[in-house]
C-alpha positions as CSV (number, residue, x, y, z in Angstrom):
1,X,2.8,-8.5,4.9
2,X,4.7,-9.6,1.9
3,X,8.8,-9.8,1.7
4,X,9.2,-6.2,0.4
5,X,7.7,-4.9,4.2
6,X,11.4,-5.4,5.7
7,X,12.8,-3.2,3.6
8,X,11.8,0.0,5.5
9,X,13.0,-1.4,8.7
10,X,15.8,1.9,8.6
11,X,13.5,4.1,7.2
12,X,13.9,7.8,8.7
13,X,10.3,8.6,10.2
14,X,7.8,9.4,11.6
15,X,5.6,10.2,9.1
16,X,2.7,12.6,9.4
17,X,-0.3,10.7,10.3
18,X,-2.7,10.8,7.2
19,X,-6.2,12.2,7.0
20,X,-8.7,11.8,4.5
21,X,-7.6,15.4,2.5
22,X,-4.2,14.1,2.5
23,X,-4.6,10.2,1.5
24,X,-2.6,10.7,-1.5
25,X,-1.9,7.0,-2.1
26,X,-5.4,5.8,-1.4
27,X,-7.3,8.2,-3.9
28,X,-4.6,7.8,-6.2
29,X,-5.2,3.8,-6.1
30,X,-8.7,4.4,-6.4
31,X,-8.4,6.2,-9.7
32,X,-6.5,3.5,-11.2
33,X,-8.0,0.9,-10.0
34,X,-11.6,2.3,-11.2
35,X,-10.3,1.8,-14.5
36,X,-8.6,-1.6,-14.7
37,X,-10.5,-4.7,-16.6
38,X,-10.6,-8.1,-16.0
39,X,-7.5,-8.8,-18.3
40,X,-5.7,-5.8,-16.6
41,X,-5.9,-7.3,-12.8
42,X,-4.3,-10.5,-14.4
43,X,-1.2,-8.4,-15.0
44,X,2.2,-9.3,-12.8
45,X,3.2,-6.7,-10.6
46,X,7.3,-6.0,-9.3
47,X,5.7,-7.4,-5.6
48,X,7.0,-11.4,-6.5
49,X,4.6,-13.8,-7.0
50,X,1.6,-11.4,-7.5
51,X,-0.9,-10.3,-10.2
52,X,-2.7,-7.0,-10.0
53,X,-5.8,-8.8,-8.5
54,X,-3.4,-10.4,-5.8
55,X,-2.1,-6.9,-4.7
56,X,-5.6,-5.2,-4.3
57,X,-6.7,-8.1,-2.6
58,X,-3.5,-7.5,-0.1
59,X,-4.4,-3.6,0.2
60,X,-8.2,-4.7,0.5
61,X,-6.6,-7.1,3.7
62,X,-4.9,-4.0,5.2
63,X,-7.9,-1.4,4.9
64,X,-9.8,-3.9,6.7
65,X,-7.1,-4.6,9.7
66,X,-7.2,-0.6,9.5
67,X,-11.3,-0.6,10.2
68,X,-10.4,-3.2,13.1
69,X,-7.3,-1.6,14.6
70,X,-8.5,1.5,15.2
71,X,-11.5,0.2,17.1
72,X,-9.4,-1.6,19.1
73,X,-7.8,1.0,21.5
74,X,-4.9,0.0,23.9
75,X,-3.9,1.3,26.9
76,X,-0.3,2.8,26.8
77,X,2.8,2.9,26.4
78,X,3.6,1.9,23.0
79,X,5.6,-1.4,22.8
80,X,6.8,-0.1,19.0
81,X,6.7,2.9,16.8
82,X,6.3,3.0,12.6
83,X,9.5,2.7,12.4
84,X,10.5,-0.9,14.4
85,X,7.1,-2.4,13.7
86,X,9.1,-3.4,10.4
87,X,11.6,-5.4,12.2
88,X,8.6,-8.2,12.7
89,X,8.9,-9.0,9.0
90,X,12.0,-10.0,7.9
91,X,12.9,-9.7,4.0
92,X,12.4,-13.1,1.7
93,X,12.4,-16.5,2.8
94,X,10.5,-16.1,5.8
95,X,8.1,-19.1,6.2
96,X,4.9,-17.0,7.7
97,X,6.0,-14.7,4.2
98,X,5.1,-17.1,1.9
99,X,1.9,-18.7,3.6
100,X,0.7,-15.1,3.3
101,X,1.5,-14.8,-0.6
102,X,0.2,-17.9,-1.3
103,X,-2.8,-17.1,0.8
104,X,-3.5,-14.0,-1.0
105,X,-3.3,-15.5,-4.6
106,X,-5.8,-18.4,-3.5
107,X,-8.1,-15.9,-1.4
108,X,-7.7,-13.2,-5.0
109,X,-8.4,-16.3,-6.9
110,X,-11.8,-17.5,-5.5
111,X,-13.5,-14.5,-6.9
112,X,-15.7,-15.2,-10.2
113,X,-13.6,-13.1,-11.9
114,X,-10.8,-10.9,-10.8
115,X,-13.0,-7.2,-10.8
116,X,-15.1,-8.7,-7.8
117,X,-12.0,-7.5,-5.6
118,X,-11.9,-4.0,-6.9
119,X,-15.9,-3.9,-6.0
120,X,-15.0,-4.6,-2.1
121,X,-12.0,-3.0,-1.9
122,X,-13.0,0.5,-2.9
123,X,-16.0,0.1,-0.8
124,X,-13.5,-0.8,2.6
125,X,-10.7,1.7,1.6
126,X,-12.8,4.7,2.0
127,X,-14.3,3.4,5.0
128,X,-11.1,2.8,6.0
129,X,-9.8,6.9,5.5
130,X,-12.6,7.9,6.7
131,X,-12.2,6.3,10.4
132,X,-8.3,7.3,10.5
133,X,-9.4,10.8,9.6
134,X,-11.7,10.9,12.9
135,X,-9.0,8.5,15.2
136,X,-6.6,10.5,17.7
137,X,-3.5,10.7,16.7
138,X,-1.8,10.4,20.4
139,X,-4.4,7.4,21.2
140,X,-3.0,3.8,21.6
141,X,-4.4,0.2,19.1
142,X,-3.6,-2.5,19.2
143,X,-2.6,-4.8,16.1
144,X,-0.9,-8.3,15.4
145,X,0.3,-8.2,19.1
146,X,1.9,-4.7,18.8
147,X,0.6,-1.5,20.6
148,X,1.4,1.7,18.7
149,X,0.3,5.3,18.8
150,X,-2.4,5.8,16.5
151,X,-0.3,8.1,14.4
152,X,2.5,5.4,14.2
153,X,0.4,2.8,13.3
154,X,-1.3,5.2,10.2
155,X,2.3,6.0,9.2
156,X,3.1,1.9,8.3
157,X,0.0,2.1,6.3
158,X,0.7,4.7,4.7
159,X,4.2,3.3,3.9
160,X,2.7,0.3,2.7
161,X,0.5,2.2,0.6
162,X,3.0,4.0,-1.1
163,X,4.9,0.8,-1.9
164,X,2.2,-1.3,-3.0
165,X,1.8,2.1,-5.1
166,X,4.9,1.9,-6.8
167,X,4.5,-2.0,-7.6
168,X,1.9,-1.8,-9.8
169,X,3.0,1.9,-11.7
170,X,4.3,1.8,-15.1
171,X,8.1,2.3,-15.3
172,X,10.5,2.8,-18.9
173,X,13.1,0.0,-18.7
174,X,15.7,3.0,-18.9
175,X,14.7,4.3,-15.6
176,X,17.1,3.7,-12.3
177,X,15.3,3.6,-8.6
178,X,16.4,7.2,-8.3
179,X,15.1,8.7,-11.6
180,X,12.0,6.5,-10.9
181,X,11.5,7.9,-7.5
182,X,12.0,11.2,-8.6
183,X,9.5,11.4,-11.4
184,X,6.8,9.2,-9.7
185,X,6.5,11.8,-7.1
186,X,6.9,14.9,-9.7
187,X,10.5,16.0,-8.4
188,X,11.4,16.1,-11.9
189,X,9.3,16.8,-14.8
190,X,8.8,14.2,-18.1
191,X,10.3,14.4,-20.7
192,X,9.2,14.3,-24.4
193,X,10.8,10.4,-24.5
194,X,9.4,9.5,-21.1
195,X,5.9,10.5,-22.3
196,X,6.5,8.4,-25.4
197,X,7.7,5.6,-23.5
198,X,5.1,5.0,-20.6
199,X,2.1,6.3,-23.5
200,X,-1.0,6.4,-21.9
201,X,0.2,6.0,-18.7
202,X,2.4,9.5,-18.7
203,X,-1.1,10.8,-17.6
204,X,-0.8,9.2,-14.4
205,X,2.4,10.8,-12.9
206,X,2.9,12.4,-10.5
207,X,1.6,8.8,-9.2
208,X,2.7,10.5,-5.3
209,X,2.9,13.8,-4.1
């Protein structure tokens, strides 16, 4: 997890667990990514300390602890829920926090060239919908030492996916969290000036639904 995980450690939940139809994040990643160059994936994203490459190479991480986890059933009770499984990763200056980024540049980094992660990654995220989309909901996993309902354990990917989202969108300097928030998931429309400002990419919003 990197140090923006914490951050939801209040968040209201749960949320509904996601199925393949609903995946919202993931098929909107998968648009995006599908059409990013090598000079693209070298871009910095708002997640600190990470390029594009470095972030797909995180969500490619987390699809593939999603194909693991939910063959890995537990028995009962649940020892956390999506909502206290964020309390394990504190915000910035964590030690384990920045072994993981600096794993995940080096790991991005041994490709040839950065694309070779989008080529694995939109093979494992499908594979990766496809098995939460056929897991039961009210079943147990088991992952990094937590048991969770299935459902729970969708709903912290799903938050993850949504934030990891948002890193990487385009966003006019003018634009506070809230306006942000509002037009990346289509609350409000925009406007003549946001369309000039974010160009090309005003074809891309609503980036959530």
């Amino acid at each position: 997890m990197d140090d923006r995980a914490g951050r939801f450690a209040g968040r209201p939940g749960p949320v509904d667990t996601p199925r393949p139809a609903e995946s919202r994040p993931a098929a909107g990643g998968r648009r995006r990514v599908a059409g990013l160059d090598d000079d693209a994936l070298q871009r910095p994203t708002r997640c600190r300390g990470w390029l594009v490459a470095d972030l797909l190479f995180h969500l490619l991480a987390d699809a593939q602890r999603a194909l693991v986890t939910l063959a890995s059933p537990a028995d009962g009770p649940a020892d956390t829920d999506d909502v206290s499984y964020w309390r394990s990763f504190p915000a910035g200056g964590d030690p384990d926090t920045t072994r993981h980024t600096w794993y995940v540049r080096r790991s991005a980094a041994a490709f040839d060239r950065p694309s070779g992660v989008v080529r694995i990654w939109a093979d494992t995220a499908p594979a990766a919908v496809r098995a939460a989309g056929t897991a039961d909901p009210q079943g147990c996993i088991t992952t990094q030492g937590h048991v969770l309902r299935v459902a729970d354990f969708l709903a912290t990917l799903t938050t993850e996916a949504v934030l990891h989202h948002l890193d990487d969108a385009v966003r006019p300097a003018d634009w506070d969290d809230l306006t942000y928030l509002l037009k990346a998931t289509g609350r409000e429309p925009l406007t003549d000036r946001d369309r000039v400002a974010l160009g090309e990419a005003a074809g891309w919003f609503p980036l959530l639904g």
